[in-house]
N, C-alpha and C positions, 0 to 999 in steps of 0.2 A: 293203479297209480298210487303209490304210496310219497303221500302230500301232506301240508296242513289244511287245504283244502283241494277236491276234486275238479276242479279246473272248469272254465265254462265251458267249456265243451257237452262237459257232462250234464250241466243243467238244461244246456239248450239242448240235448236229447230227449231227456227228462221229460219237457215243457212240450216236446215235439210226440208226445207219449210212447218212446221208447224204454226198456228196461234198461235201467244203469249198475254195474256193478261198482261198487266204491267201495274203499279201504275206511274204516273207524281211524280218528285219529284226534285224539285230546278231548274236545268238548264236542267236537263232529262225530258222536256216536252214532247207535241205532236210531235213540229216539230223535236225535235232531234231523233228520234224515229222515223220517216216518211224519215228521209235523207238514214237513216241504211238499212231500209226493209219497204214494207209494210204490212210483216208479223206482223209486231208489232201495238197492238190496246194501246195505254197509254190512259189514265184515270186518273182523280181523284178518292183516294181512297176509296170513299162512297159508299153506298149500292145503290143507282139508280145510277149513273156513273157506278160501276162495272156492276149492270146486264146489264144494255143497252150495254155495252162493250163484255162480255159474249153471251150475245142474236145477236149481231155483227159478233163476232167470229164463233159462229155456224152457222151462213146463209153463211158465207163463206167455209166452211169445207170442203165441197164438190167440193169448182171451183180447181180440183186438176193444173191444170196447172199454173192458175193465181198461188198460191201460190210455185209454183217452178220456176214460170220467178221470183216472190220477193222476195226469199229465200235469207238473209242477205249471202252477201259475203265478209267475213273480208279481211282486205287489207295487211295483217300479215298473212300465213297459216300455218307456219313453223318453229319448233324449229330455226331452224338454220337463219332465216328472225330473228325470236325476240331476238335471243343472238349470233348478228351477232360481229364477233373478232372487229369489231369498236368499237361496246358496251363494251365488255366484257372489252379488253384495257382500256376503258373510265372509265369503272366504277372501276375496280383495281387501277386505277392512284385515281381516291376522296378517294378512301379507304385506301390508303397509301401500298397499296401491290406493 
């Protein structure tokens, strides 16, 4: 998927400790993508970058464990974490409500 970002789709694979292949794109490089998980293979969007990334991906499929200890773990998991009454206040006051 050639994005500015890999869409949550991808993350919730990620997180679910699936191997994800993602396109690099701006400041979404390698290593921002290696801090997250290292479920995630980012790549340049080219046809030999993709397959080596792809052919990557599949030699790993099988280490079931490695990919459940790097299974992305968002630092947010909860409604109630992301529209915590700080926020909501905060953002009613810029809104003029």
């Amino acid at each position: 998927m050639y994005a500015p970002h890999p869409g949550l789709v991808h993350y919730e694979m990620a997180a679910a400790g699936m191997i994800v292949v993602t396109n690099e794109y701006d400041y979404r490089d390698k290593e921002y993508f290696a801090v997250r998980s290292k479920n995630f293979i980012a790549t340049q969007p080219t046809i030999h970058d993709l397959a080596l990334a792809l052919k990557t991906g599949a030699a790993r499929a099988n280490d079931f464990k490695g990919r459940l200890e790097h299974a992305y773990k968002p630092a947010v998991t909860s409604w109630e974490e992301v529209f915590s009454d700080s926020f909501v206040l905060g953002l009613l006051k810029r809104i003029g409500i």
